[in-house]
MIVEXRO-465369 format. One record per residue (C-alpha): z, y, x; residue number from 0. Coordinates in pm, 1 decimal. Each point is the difference from the previous one (the first is absolute). Layout:
<recs>
((Z,Y,X),NUM)
...
</recs>
This chain:
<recs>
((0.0,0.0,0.0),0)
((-140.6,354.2,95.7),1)
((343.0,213.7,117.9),2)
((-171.4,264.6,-143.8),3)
((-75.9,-123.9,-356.0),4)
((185.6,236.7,-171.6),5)
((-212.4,256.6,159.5),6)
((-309.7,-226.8,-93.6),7)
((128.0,-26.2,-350.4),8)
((6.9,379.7,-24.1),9)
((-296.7,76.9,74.3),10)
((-166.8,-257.3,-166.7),11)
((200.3,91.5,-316.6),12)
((-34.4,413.8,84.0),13)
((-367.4,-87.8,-74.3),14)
((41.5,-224.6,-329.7),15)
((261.3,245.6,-123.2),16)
((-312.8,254.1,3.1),17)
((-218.7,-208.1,-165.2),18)
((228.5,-79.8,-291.8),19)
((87.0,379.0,-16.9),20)
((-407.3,126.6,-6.8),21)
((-62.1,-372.4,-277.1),22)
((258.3,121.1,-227.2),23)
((-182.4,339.6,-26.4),24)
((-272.8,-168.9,-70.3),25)
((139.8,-232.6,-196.0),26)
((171.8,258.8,-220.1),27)
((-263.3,211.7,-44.1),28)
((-206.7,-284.7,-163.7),29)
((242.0,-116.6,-216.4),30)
((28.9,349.0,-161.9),31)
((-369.9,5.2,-15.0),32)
((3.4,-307.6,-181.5),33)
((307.5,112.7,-192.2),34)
((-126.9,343.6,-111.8),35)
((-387.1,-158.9,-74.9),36)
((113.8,-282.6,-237.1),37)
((336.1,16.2,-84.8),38)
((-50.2,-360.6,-52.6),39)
((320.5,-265.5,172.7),40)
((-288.1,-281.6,-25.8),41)
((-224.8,213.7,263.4),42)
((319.6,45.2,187.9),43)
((63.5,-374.6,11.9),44)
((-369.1,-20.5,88.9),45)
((-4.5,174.1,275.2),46)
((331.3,-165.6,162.5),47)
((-165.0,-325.0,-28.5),48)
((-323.2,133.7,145.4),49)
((214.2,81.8,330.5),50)
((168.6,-324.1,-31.2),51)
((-207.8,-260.7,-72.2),52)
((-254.3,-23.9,302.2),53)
((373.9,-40.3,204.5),54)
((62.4,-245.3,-247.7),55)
((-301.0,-201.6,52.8),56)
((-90.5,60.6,370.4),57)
((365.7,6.3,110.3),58)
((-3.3,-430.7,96.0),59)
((-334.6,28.6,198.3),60)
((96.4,336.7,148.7),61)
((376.5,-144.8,125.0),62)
((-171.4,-280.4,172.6),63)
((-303.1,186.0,106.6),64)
((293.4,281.6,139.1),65)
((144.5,-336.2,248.1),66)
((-318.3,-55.4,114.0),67)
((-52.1,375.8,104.5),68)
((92.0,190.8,216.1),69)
((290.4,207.2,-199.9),70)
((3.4,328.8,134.6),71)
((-398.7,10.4,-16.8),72)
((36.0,-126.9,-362.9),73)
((232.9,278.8,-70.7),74)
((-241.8,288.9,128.5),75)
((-314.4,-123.4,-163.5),76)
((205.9,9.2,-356.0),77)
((114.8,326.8,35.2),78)
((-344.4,149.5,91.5),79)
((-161.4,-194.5,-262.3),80)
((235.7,116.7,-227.3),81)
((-78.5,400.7,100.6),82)
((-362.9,-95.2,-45.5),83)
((26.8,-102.4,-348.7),84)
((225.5,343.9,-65.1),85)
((-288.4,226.1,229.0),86)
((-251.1,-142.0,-285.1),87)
((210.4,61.2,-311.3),88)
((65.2,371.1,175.7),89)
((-338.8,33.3,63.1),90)
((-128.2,-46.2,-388.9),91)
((290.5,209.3,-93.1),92)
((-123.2,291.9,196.0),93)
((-334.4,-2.8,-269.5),94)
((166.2,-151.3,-355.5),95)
((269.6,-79.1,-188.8),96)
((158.4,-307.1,64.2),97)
((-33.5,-263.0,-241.3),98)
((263.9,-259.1,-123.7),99)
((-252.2,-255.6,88.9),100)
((-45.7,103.6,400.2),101)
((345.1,38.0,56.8),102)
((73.8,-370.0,-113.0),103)
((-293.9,-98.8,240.3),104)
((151.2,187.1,295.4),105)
((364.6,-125.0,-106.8),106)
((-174.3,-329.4,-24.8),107)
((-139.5,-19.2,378.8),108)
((225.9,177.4,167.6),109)
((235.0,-302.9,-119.9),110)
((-230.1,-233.8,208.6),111)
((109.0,178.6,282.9),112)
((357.7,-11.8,-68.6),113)
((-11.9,-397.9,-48.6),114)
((-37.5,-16.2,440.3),115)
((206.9,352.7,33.2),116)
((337.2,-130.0,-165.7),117)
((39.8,-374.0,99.6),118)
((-104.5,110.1,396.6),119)
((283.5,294.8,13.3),120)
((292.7,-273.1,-151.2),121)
((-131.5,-233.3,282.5),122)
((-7.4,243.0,254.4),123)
((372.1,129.3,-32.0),124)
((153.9,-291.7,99.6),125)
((-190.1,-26.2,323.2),126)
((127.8,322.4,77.0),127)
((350.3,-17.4,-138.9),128)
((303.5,-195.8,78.7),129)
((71.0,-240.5,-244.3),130)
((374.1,109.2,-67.8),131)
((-133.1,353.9,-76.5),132)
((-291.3,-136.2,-222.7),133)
((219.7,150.2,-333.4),134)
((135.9,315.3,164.4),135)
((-380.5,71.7,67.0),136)
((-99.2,-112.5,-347.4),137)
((227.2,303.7,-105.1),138)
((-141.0,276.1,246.9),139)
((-363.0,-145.4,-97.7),140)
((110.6,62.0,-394.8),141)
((126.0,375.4,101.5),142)
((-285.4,78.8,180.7),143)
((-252.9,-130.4,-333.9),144)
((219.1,223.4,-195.1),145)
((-7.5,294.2,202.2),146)
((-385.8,-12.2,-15.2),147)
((6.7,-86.2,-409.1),148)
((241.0,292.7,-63.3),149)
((-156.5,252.6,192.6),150)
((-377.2,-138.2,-123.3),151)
((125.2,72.1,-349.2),152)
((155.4,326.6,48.5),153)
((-357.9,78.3,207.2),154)
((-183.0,-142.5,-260.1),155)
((174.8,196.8,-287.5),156)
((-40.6,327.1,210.9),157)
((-378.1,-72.8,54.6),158)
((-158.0,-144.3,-315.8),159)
((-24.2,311.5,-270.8),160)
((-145.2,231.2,352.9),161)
((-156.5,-212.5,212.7),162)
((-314.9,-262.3,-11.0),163)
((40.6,-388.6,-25.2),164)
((-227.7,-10.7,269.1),165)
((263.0,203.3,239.2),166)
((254.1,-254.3,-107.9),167)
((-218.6,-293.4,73.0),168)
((-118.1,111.5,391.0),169)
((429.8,21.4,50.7),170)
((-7.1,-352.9,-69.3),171)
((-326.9,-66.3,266.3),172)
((201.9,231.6,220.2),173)
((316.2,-243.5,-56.9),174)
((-186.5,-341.6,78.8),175)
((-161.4,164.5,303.0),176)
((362.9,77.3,179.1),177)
((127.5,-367.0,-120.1),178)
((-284.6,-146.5,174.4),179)
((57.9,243.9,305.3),180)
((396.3,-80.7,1.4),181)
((-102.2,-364.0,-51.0),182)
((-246.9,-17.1,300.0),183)
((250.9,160.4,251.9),184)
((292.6,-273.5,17.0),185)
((-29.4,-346.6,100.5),186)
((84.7,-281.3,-224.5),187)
((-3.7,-312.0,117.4),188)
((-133.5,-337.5,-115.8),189)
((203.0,-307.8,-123.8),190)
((108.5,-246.3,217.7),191)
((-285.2,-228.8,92.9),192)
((242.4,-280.3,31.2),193)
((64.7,42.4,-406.2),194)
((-341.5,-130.0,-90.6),195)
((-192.9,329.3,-32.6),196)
((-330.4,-196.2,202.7),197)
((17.9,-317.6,-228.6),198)
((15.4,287.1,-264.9),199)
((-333.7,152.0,108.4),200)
((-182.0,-302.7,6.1),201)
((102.3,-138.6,-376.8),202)
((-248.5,84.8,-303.4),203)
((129.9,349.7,-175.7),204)
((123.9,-214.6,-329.9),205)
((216.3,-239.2,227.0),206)
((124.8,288.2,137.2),207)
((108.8,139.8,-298.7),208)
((130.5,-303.2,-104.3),209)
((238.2,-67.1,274.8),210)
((121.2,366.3,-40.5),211)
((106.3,-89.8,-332.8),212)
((144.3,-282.6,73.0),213)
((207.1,180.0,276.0),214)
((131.1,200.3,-243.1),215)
((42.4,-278.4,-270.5),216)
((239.4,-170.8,295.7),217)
((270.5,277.5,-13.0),218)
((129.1,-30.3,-372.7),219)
((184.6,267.1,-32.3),220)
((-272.8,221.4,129.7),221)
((-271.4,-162.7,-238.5),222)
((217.0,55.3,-358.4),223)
((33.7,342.6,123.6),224)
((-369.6,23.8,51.8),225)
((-14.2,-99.5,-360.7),226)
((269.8,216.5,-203.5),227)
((-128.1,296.1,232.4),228)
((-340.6,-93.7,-202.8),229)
((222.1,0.5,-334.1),230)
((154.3,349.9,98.1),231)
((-363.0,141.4,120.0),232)
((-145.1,-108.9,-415.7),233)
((303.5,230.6,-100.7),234)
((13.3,266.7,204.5),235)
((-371.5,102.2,85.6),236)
((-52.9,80.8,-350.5),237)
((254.5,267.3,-2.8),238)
((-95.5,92.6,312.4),239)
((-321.1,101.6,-99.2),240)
((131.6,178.9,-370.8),241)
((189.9,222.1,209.5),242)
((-233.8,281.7,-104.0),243)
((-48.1,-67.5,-361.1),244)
((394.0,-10.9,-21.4),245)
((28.3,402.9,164.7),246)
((-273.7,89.1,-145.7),247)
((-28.9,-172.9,-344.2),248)
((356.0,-154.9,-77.4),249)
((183.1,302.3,122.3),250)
((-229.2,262.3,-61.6),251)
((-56.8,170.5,367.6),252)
((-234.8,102.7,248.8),253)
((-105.0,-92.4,271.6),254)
((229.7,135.9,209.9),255)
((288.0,-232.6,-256.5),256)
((-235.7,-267.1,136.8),257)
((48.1,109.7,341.6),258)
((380.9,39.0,-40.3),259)
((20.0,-338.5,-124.2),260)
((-208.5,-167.5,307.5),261)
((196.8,215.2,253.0),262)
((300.1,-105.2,-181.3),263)
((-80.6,-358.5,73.4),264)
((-36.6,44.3,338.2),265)
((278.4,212.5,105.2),266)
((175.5,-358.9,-129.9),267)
((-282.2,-200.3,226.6),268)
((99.9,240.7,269.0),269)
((388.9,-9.7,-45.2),270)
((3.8,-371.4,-52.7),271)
((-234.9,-59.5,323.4),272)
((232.7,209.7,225.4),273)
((332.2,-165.3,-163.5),274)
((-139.7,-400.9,129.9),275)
((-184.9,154.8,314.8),276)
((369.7,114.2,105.5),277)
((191.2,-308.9,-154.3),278)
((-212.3,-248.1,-33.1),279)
((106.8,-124.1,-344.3),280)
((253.9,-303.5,-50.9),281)
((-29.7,-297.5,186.7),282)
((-102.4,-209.5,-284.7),283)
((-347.3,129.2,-98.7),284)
((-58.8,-188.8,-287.3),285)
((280.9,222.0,-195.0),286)
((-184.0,298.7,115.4),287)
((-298.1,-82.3,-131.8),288)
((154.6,-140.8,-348.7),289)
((184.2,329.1,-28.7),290)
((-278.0,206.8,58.2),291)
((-197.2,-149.3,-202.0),292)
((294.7,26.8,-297.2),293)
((-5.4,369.3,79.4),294)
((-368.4,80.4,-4.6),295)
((65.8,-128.4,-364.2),296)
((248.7,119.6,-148.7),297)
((-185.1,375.7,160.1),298)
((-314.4,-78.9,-183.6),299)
((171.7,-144.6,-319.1),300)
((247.5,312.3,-32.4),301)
((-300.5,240.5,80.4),302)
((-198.5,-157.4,-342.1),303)
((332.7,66.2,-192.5),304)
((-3.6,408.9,65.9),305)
((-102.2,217.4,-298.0),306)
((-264.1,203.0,53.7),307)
((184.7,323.3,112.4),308)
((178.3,-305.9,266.6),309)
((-231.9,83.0,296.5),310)
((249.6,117.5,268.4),311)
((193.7,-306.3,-41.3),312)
((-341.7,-159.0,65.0),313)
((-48.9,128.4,299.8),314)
((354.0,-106.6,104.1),315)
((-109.2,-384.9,-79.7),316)
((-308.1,106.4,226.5),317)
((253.9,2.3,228.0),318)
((174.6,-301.0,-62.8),319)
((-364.1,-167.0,16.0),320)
((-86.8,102.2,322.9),321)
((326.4,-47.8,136.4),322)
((-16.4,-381.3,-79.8),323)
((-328.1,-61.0,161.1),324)
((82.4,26.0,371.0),325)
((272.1,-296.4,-93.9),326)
((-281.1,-211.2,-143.9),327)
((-265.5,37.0,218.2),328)
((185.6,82.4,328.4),329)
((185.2,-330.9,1.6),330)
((-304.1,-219.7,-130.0),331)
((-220.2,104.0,258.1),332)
((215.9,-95.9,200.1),333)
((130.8,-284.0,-70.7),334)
((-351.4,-138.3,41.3),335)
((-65.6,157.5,314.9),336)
((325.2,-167.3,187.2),337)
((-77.3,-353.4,-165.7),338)
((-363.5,-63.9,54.6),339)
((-139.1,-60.7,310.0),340)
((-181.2,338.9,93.7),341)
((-381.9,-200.7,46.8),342)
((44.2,-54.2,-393.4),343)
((73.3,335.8,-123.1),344)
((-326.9,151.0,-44.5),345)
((-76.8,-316.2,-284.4),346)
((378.4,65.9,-129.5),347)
((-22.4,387.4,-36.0),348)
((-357.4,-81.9,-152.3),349)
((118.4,-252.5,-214.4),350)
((290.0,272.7,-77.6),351)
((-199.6,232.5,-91.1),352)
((-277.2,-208.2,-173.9),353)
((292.7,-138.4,-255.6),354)
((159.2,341.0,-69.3),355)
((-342.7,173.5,-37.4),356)
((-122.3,-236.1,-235.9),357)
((336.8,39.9,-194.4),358)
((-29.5,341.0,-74.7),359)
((-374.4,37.3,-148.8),360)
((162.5,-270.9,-273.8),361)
((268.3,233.9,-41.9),362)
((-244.4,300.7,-5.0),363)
((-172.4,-162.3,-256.8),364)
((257.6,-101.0,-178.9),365)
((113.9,334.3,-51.8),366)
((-329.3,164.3,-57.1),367)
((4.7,-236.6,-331.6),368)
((328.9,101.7,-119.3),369)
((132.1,314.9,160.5),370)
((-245.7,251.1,-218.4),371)
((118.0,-217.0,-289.7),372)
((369.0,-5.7,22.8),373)
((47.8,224.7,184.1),374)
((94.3,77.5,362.9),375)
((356.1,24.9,-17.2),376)
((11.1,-309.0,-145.9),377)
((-226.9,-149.0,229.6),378)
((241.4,121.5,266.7),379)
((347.1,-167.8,-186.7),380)
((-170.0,-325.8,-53.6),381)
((-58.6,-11.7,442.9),382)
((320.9,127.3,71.1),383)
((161.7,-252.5,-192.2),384)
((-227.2,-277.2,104.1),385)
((62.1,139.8,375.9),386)
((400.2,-60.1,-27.0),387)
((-55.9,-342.3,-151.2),388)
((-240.3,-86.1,273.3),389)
((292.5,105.0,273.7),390)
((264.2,-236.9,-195.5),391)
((-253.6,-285.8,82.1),392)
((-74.5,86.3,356.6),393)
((368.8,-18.3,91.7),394)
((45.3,-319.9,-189.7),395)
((-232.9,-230.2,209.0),396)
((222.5,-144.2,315.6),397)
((-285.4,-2.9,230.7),398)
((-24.6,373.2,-58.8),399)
((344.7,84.7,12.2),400)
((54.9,-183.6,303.3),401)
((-316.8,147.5,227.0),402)
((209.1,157.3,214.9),403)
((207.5,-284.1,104.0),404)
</recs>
């Protein structure tokens, strides 16, 4: 291990922290442009699974195709291929309107790229990282991501009634370009050839997924969390994604009550991030996990029980949301990155990713059906219920309970 890896891991992460904070511009801009054109939680939902579903699909090809490759490389060529697909959406926005149909296209391929981006930064860390400091990192990684997704929304609320979607789009080509540039100036080393990674190369691509499945399938505890983490992803990425309508529709506000309630979020994302980068959360992680899943629910739950007039209490469940999240993910990630052997993680980030991607386009659509119907704030007590039930079971399978042992 590198005795400078937390210098590595800084400027690595200085560059992805960038990225995130120039997407979520981006990101925000198009889903008030999508918000204020329709109106319409189904288009919403539409769009979420058009950024999810390529990941979804390509994630089990891309994870083993990500072992095979060199990862830093890998890394690079996503991010610029990502800014590509943004320089042409900025460039048509420079001459027309946008239409609902383009961005889902863009939202749609720039996913592709994010199927080899995501699974080759979880495998990198823990080439970089000593293992003991795997969750502590997990934490400062969460902080930075909320950094970049709070001050992306404030940006983006500042920006959108004065300024061009095209501006907003070249920040996020601007964003992938220093990524790639922070990415190409550290060294990160390859696995172990001793662990296999040559027998690796030379096996057919579905073997090779196959045997990172199965190295996941081995650890038990790891592979039912794999599973409810699915469960959670069909609950929450619908509400995720009827953020807006509830500001904006629900609550009656703006955009900048839309804005609030994102920022909101991540001050929680950013709190709960620096709280486990400095602890490192209790030594059994399953009962993190469990208990943040049991407070992301009862959040969303209470927030679909306001009255209408109830939107600063709202954005204090915003809080509550976002502070649960670093506990979730922080602990997962790495759970998986100190069990499996590090010539498997590409597959088991990319199997990761594949499950929970696919996941949340059935909970997209799922809501798209009903939300308009019942309503949103309904839609959001039925999840946060669900969500608190789902942590119950977690904690009551041993194998899960007893991961840390």
């Amino acid at each position: 291990m590198n005795k400078n890896w937390k210098i590595q891991f800084m400027i690595i992460w200085s560059g992805q922290a960038i990225s995130v904070l120039t997407s979520s511009i981006l990101q925000m801009a198009l889903i008030w442009h999508l918000s204020i054109q329709t109106s319409s939680a189904a288009v919403l939902s539409l769009a979420s699974i058009a950024g999810f579903l390529p990941t979804a699909v390509l994630g089990l090809f891309a994870g083993a195709l990500v072992d095979r490759w060199n990862r830093k490389l890998t890394m690079i060529g996503a991010d610029l291929f990502i800014a590509l697909v943004s320089l042409t959406l900025a460039v048509y926005a420079l001459f027309a309107e946008l239409p609902v149909w383009l961005v889902l296209i863009v939202l749609f391929v720039r996913s592709m790229g994010t199927a080899f981006h995501s699974p080759s930064l979880s495998a990198v860390t823990p080439l970089l990282v000593p293992e003991d400091q795997l969750t502590k990192c997990a934490g400062y990684t969460q902080s930075l991501q909320s950094i970049g997704y709070m001050a992306g929304t404030a940006i983006a609320a500042l920006l959108y009634p004065v300024w061009s979607i095209s501006g907003m789009i070249l920040f996020d080509v601007l964003g992938a370009v220093i990524a790639s540039i922070t990415t190409a100036l550290i060294r990160i080393p390859a696995p172990s050839p001793q662990m296999g990674s040559q027998k690796d190369r030379e096996l057919h691509i579905i073997a090779d997924m196959k045997e990172g499945y199965q190295a996941v399938q081995a650890n038990r505890g790891i592979f039912i969390l794999l599973w409810i983490g699915a469960l959670f992803m069909f609950l929450y990425s619908p509400v995720n994604a009827l953020f807006p309508l509830m500001s904006l529709n629900y609550f009656g506000g703006t955009t900048t009550a839309a804005s609030i309630a994102e920022i909101a979020f991540s001050v929680g994302m950013l709190l709960g991030g620096i709280v486990l980068g400095l602890w490192g959360g209790p030594k059994n992680r399953a009962y993190t996990i469990s208990g943040a899943v049991a407070l992301m629910g009862a959040a969303i739950g209470g927030s679909g029980l306001l009255p209408e007039g109830g939107f600063w209490v709202f954005a204090l469940f915003c809080v509550m949301m976002g502070l649960s999240v670093p506990f979730y993910s922080g602990p997962q990630i790495a759970l998986m990155q100190e069990k499996l052997e590090p010539q498997y993680l590409g597959r088991a980030f990319g199997l990761y990713g594949s499950i929970m991607s696919f996941a949340m386009p059935l909970g997209l659509i799922l809501s798209g059906l009903f939300a308009d119907r019942i309503g949103v704030n309904y839609w959001f007590v039925f999840c946060g219920a669900a969500s608190v039930l789902l942590s119950v079971l977690a904690i009551s399978i041993k194998s899960v309970r007893e991961i840390d042992r």
